[in-house]
KOLMI-886323 format. One record per atom (N, C-alpha, C, O): residue in three letters; x, y, z negated; atom name; residue number from 0; chain. Coordinates in Angstrom, 2 decimals. Layout:
{'ALA', {X, Y, Z}, 'CA', NUM, 'A'}
...
END
This chain:
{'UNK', {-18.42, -104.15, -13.56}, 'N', 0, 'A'}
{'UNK', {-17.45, -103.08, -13.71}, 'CA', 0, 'A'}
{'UNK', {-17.63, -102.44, -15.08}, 'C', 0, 'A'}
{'UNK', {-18.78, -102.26, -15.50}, 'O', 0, 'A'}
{'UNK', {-16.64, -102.10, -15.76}, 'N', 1, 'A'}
{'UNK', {-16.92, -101.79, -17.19}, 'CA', 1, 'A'}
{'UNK', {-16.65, -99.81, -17.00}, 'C', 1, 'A'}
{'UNK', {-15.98, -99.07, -16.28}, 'O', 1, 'A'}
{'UNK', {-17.34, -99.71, -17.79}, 'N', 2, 'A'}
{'UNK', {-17.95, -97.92, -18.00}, 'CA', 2, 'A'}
{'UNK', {-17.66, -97.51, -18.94}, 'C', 2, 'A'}
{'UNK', {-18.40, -97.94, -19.83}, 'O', 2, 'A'}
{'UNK', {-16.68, -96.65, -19.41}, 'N', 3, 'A'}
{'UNK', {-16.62, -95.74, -20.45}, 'CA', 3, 'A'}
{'UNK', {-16.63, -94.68, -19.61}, 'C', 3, 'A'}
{'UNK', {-16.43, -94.49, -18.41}, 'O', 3, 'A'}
{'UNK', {-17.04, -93.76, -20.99}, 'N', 4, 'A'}
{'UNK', {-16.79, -92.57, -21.06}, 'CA', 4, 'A'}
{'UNK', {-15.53, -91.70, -21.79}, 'C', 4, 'A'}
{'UNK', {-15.34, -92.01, -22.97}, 'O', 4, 'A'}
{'UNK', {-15.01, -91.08, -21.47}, 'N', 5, 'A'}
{'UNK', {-13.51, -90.44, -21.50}, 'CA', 5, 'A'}
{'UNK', {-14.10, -88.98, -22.40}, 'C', 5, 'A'}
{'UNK', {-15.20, -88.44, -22.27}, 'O', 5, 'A'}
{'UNK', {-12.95, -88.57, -23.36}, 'N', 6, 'A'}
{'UNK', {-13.36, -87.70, -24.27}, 'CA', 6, 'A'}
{'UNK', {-13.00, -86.47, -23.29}, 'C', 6, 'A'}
{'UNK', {-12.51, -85.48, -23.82}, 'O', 6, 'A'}
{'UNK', {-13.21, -86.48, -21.86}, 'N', 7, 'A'}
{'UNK', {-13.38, -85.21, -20.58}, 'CA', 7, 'A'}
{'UNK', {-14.58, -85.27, -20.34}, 'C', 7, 'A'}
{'UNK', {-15.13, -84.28, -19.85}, 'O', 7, 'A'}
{'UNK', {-15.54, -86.83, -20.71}, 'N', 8, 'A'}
{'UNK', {-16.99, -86.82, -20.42}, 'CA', 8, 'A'}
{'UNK', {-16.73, -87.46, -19.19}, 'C', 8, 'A'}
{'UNK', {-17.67, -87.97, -18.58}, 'O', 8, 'A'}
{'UNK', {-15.33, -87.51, -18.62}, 'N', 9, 'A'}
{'UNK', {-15.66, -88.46, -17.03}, 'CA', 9, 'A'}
{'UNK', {-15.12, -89.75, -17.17}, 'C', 9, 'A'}
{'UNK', {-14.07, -90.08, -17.73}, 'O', 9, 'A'}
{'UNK', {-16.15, -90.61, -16.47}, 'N', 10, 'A'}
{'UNK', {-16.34, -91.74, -16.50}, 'CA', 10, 'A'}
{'UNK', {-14.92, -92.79, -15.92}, 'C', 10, 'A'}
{'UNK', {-14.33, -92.88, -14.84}, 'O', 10, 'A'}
{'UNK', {-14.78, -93.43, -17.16}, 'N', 11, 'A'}
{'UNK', {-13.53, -94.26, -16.58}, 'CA', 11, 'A'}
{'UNK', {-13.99, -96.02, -16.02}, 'C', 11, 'A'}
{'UNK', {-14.85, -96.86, -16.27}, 'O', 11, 'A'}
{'UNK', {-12.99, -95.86, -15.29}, 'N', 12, 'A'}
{'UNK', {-14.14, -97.59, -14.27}, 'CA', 12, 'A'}
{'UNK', {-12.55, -98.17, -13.76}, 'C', 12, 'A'}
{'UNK', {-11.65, -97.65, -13.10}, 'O', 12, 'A'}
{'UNK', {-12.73, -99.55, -14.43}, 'N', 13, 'A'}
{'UNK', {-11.94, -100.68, -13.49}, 'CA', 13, 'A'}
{'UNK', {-12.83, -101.96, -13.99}, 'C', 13, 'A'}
{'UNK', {-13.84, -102.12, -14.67}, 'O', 13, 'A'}
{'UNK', {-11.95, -102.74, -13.33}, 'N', 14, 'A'}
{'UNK', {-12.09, -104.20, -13.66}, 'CA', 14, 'A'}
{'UNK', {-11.15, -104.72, -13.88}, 'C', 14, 'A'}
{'UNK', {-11.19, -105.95, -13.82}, 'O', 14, 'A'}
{'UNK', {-9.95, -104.12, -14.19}, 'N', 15, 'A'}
{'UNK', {-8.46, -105.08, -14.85}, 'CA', 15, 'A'}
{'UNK', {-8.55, -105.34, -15.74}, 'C', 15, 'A'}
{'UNK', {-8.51, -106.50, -16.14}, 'O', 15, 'A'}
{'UNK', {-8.78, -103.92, -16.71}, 'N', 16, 'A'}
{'UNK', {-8.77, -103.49, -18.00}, 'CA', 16, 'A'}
{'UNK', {-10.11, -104.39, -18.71}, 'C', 16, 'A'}
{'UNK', {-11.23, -104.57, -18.24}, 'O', 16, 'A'}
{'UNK', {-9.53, -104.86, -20.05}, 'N', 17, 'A'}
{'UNK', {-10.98, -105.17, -20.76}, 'CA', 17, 'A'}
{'UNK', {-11.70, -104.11, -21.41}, 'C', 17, 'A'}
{'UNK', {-11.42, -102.94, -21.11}, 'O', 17, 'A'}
{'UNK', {-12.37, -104.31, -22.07}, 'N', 18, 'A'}
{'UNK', {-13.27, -103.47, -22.87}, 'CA', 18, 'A'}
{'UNK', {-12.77, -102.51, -24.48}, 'C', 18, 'A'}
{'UNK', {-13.02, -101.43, -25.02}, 'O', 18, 'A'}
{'UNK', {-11.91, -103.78, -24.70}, 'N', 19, 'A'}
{'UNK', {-11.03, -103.79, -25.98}, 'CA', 19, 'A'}
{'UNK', {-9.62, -102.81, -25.44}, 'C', 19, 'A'}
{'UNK', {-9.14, -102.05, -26.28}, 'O', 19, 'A'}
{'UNK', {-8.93, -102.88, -23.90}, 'N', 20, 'A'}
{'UNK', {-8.09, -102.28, -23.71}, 'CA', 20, 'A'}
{'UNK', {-8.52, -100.98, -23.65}, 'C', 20, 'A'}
{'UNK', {-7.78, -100.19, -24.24}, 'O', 20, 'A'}
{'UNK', {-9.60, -100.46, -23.05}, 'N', 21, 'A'}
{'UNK', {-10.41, -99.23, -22.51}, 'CA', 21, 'A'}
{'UNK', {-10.87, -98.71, -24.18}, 'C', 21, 'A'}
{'UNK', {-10.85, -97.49, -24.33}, 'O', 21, 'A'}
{'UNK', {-11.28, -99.57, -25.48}, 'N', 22, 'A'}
{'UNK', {-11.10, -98.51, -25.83}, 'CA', 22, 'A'}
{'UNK', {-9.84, -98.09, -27.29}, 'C', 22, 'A'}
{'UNK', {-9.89, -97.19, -28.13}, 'O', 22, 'A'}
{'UNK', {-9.05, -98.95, -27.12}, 'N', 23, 'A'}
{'UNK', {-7.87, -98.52, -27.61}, 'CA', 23, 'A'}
{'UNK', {-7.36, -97.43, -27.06}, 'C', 23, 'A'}
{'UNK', {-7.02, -96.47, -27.76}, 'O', 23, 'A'}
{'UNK', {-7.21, -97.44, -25.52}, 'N', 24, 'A'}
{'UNK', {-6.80, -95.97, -25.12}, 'CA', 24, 'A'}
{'UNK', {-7.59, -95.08, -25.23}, 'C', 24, 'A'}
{'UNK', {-7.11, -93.96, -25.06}, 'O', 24, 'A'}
{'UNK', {-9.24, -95.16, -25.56}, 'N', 25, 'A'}
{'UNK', {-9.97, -93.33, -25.71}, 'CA', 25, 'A'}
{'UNK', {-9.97, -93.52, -27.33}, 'C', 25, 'A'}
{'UNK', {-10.53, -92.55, -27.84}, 'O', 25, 'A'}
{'UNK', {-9.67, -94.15, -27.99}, 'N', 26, 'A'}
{'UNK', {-9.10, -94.21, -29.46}, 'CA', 26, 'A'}
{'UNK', {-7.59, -93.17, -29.80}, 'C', 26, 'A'}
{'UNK', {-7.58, -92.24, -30.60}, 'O', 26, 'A'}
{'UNK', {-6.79, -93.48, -29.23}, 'N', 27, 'A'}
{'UNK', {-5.75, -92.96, -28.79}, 'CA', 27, 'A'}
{'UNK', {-5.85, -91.56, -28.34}, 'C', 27, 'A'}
{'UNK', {-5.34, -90.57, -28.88}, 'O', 27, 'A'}
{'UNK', {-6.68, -91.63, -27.14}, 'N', 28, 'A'}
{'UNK', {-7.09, -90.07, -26.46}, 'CA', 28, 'A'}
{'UNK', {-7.86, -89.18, -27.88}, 'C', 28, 'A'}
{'UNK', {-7.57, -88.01, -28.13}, 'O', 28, 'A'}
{'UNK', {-8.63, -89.79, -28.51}, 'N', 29, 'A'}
{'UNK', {-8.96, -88.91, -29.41}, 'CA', 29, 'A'}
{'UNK', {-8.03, -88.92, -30.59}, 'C', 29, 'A'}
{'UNK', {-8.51, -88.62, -31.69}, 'O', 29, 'A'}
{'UNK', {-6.93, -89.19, -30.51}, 'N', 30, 'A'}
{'UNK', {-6.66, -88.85, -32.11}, 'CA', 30, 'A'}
{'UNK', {-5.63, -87.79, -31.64}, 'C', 30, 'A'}
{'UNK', {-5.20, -86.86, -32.31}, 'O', 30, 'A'}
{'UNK', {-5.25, -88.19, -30.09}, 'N', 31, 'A'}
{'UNK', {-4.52, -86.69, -29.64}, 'CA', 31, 'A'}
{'UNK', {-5.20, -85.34, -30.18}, 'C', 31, 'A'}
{'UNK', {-4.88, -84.43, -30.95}, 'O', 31, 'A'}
{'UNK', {-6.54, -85.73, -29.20}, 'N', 32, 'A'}
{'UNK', {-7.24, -84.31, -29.42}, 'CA', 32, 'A'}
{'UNK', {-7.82, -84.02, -30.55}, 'C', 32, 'A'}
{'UNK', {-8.67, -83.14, -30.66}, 'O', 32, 'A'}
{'UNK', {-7.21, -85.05, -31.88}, 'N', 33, 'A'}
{'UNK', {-7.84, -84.41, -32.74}, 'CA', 33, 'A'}
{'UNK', {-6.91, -83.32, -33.65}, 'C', 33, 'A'}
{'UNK', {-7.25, -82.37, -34.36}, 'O', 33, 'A'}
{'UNK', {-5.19, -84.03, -33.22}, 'N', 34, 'A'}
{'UNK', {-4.09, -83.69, -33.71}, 'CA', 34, 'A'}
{'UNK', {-3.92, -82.30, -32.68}, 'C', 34, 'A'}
{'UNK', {-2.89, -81.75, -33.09}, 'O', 34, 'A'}
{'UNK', {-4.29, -81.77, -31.91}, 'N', 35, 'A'}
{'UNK', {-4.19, -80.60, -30.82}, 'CA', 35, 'A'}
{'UNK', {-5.03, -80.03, -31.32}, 'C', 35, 'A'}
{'UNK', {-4.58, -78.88, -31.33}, 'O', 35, 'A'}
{'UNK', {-6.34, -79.99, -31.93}, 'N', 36, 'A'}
{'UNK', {-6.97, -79.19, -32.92}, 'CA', 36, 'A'}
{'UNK', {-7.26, -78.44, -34.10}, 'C', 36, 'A'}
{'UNK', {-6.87, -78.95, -35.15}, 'O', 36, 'A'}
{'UNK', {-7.61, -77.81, -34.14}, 'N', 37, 'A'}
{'UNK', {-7.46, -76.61, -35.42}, 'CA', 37, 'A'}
{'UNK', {-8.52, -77.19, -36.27}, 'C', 37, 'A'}
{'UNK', {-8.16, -77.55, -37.39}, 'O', 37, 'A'}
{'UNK', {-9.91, -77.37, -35.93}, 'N', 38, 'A'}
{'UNK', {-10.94, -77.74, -36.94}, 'CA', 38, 'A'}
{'UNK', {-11.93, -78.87, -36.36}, 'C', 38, 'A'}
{'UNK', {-12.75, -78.72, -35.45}, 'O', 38, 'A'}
{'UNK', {-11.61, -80.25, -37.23}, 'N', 39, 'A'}
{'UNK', {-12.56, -81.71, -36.29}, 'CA', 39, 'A'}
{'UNK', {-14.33, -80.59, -37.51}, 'C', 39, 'A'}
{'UNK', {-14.40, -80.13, -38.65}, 'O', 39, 'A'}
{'UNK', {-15.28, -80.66, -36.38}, 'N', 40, 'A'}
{'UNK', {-16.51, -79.98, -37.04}, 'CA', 40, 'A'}
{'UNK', {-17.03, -81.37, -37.16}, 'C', 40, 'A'}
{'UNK', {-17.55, -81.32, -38.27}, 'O', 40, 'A'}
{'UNK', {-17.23, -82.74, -36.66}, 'N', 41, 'A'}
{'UNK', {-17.79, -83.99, -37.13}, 'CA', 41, 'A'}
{'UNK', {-17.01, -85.01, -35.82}, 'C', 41, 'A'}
{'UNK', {-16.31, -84.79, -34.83}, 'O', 41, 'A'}
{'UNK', {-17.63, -86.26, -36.52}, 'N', 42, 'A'}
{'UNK', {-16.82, -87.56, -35.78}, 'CA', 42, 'A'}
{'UNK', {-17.64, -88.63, -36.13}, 'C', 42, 'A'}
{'UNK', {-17.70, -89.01, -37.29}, 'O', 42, 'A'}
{'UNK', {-18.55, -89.37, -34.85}, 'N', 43, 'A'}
{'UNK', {-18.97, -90.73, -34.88}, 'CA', 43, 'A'}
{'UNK', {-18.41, -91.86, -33.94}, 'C', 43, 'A'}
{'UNK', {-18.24, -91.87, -32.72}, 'O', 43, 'A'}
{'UNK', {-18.25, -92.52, -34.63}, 'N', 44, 'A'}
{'UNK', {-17.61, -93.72, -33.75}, 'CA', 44, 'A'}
{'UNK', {-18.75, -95.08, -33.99}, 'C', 44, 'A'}
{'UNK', {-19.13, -95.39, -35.12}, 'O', 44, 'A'}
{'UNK', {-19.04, -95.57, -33.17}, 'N', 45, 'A'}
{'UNK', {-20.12, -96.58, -33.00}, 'CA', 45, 'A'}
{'UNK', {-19.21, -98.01, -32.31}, 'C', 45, 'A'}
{'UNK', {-18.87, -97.78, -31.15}, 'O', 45, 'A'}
{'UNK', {-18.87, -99.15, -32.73}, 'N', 46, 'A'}
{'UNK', {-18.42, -100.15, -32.29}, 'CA', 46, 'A'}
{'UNK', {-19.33, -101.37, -32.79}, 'C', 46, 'A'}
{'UNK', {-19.86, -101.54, -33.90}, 'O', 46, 'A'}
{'UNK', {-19.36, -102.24, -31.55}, 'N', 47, 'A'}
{'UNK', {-19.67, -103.86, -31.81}, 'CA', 47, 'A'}
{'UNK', {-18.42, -104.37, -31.60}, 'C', 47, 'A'}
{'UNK', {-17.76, -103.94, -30.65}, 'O', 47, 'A'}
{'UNK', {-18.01, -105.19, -32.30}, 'N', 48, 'A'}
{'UNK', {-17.16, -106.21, -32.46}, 'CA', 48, 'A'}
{'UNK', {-17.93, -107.48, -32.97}, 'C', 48, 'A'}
{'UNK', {-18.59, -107.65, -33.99}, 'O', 48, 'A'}
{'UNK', {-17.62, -108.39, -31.86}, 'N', 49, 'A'}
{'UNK', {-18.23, -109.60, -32.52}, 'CA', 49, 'A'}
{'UNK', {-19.64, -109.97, -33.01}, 'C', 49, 'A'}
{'UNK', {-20.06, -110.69, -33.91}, 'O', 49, 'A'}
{'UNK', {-20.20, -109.20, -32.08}, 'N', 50, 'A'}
{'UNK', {-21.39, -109.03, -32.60}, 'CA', 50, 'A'}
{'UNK', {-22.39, -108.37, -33.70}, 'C', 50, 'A'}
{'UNK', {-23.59, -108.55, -33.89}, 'O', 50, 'A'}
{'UNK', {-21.39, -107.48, -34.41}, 'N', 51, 'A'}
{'UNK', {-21.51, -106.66, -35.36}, 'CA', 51, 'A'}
{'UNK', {-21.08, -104.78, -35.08}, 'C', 51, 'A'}
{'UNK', {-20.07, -104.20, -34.68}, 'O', 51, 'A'}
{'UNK', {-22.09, -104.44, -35.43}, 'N', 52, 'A'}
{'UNK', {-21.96, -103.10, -34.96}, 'CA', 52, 'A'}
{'UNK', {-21.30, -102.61, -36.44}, 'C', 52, 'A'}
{'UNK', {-21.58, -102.91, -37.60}, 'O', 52, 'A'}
{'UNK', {-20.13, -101.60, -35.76}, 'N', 53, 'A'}
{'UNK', {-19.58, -100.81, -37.28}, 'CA', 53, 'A'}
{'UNK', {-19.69, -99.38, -36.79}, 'C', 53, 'A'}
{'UNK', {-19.65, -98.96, -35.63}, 'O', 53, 'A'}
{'UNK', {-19.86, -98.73, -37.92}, 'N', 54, 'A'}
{'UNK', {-20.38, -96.90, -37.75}, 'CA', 54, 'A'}
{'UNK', {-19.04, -96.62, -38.28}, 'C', 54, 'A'}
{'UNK', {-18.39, -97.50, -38.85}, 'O', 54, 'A'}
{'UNK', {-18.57, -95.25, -38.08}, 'N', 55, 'A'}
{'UNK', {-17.83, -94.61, -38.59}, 'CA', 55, 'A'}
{'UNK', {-18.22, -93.34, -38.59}, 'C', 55, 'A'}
{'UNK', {-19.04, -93.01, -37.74}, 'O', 55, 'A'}
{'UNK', {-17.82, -92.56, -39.33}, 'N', 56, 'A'}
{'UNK', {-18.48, -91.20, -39.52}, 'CA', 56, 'A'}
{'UNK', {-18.08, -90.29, -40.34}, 'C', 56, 'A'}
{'UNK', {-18.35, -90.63, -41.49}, 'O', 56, 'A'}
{'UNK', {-17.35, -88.88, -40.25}, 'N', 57, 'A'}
{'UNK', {-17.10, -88.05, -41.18}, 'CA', 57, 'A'}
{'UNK', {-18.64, -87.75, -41.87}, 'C', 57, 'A'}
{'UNK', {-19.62, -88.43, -41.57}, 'O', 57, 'A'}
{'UNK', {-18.70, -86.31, -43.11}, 'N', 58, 'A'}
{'UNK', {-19.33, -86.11, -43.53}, 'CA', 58, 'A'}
{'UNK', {-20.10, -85.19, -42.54}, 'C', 58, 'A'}
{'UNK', {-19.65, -84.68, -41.51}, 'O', 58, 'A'}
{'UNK', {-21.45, -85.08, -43.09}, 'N', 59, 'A'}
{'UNK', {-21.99, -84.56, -42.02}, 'CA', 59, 'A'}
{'UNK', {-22.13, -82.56, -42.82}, 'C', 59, 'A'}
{'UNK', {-22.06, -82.53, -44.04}, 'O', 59, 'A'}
{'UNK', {-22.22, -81.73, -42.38}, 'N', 60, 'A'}
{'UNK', {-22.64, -80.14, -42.63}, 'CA', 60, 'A'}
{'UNK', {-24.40, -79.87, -42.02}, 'C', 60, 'A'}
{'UNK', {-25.41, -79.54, -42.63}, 'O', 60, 'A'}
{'UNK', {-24.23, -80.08, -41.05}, 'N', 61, 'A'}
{'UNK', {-25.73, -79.59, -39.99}, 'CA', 61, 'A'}
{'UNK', {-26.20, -80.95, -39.82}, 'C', 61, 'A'}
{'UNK', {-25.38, -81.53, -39.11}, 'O', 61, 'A'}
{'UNK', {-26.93, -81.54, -40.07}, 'N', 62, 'A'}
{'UNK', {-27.90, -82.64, -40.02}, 'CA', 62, 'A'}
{'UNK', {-28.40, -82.35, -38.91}, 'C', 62, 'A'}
{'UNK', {-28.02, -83.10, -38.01}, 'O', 62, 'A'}
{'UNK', {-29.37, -81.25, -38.49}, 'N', 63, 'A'}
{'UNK', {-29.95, -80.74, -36.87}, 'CA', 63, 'A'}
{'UNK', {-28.74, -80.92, -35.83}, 'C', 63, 'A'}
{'UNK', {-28.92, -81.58, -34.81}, 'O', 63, 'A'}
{'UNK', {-27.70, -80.40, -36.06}, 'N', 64, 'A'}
{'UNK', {-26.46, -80.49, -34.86}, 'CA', 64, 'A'}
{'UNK', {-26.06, -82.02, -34.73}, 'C', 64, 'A'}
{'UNK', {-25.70, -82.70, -33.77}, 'O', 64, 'A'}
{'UNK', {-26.25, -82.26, -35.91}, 'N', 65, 'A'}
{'UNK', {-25.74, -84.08, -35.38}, 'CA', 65, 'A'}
{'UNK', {-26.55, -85.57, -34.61}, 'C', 65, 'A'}
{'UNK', {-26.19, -86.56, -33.98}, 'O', 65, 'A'}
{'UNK', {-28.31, -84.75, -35.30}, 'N', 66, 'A'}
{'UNK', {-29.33, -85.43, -34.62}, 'CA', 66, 'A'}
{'UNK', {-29.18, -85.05, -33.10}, 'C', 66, 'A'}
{'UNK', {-29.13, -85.77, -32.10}, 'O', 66, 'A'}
{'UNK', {-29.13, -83.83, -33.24}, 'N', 67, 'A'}
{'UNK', {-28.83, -83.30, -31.51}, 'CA', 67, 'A'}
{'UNK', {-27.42, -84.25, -30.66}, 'C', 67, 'A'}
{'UNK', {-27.56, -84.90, -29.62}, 'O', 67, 'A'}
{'UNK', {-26.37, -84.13, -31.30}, 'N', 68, 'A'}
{'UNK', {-25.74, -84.86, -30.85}, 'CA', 68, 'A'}
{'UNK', {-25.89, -86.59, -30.06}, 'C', 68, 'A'}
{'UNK', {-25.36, -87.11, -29.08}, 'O', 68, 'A'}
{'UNK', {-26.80, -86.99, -30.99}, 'N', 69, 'A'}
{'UNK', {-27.28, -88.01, -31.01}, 'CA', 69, 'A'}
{'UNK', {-28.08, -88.26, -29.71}, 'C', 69, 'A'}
{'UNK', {-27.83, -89.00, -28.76}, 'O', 69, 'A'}
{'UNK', {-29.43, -87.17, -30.02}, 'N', 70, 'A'}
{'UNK', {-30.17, -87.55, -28.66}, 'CA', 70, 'A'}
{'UNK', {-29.47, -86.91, -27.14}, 'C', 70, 'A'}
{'UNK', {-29.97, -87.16, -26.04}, 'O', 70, 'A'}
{'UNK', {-28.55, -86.27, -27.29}, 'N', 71, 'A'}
{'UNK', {-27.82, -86.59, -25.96}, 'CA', 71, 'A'}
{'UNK', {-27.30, -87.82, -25.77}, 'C', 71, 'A'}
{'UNK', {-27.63, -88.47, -24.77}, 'O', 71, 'A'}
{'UNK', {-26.41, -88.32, -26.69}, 'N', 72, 'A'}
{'UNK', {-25.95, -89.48, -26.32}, 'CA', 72, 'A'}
{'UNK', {-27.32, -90.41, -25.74}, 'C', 72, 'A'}
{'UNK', {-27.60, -90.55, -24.55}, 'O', 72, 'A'}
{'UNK', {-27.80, -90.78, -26.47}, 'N', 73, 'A'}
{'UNK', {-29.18, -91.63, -26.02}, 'CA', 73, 'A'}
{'UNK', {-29.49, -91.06, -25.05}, 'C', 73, 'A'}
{'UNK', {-30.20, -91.88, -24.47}, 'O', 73, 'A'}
{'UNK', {-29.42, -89.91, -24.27}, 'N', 74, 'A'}
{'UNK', {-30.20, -89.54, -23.00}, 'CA', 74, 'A'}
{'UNK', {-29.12, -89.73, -22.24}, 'C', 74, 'A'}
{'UNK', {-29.49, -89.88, -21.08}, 'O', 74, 'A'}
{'UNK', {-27.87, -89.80, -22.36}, 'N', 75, 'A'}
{'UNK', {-26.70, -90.06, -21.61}, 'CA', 75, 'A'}
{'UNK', {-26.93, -91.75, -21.07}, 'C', 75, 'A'}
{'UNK', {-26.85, -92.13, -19.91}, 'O', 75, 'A'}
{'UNK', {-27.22, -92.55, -22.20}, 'N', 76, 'A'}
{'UNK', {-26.67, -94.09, -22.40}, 'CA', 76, 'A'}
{'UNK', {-28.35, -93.94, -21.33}, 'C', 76, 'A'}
{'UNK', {-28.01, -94.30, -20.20}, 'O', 76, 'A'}
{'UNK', {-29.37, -93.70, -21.31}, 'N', 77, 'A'}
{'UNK', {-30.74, -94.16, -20.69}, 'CA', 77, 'A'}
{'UNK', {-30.81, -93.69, -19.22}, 'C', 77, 'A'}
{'UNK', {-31.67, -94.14, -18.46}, 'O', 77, 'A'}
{'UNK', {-29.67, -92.58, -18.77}, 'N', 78, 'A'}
{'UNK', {-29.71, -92.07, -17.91}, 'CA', 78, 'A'}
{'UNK', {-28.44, -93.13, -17.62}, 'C', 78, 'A'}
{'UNK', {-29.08, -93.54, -16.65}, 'O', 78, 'A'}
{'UNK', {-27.59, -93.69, -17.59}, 'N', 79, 'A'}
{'UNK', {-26.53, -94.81, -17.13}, 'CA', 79, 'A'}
{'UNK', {-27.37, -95.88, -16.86}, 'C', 79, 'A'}
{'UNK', {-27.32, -96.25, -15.69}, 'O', 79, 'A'}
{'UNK', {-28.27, -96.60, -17.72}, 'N', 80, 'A'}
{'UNK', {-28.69, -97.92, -17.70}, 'CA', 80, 'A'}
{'UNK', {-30.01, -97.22, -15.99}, 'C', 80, 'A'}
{'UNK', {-30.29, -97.88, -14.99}, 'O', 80, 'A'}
{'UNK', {-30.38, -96.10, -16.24}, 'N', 81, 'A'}
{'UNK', {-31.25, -95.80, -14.79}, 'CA', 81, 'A'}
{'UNK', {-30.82, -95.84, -13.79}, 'C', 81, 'A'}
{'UNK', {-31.60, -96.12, -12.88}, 'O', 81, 'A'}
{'UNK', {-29.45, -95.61, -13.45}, 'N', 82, 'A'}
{'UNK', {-28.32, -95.47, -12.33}, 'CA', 82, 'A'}
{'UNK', {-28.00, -97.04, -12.42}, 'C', 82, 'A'}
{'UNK', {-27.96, -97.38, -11.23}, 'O', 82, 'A'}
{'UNK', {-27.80, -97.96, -13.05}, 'N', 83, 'A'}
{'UNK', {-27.36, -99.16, -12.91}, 'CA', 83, 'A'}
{'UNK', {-28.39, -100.17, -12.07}, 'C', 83, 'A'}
{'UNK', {-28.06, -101.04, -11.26}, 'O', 83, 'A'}
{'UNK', {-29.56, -99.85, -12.45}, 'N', 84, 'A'}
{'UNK', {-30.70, -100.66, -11.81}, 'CA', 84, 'A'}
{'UNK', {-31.00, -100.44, -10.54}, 'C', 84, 'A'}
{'UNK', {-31.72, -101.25, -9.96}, 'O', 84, 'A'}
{'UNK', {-30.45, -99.14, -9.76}, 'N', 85, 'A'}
{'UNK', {-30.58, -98.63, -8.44}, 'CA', 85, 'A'}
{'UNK', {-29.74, -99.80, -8.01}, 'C', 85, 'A'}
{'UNK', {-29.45, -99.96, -6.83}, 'O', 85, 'A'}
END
């Protein structure tokens, strides 16, 4: 079953959809919410394609706020892979 995460933070799940469809649409979902916004404060985008990982990334301001950012994600992605092995 394929797992994203939705820029609500809730988890989107099928098995119709590929991986590539799932994330064209939270691609999409975010450029809404970026166009519904007054001020983007930063933006990482992390993709493998093909076996190649590509970064994307505005400039950064707070170096501390973005590391932070970071180790949530990583405690997010370690806390998924813990729930998967149950």
């Amino acid at each position: 079953m394929t797992d994203i995460i939705g820029v609500n933070g809730k988890e989107i799940k099928s098995e119709k959809k590929s991986k590539k469809d799932f994330a064209l649409e939270l691609l999409n979902s975010i450029k809404e919410k970026i166009s519904e916004g007054e001020n983007l404060e930063s933006c990482f985008i992390l993709l493998k394609i093909d076996g190649q990982y590509l970064r994307y990334s505005t400039g950064t301001d707070n170096v501390m706020e973005d590391i932070a950012q970071l180790e949530l994600l990583k405690h997010d992605l370690l806390n998924r892979m813990t729930e998967a092995k149950i």
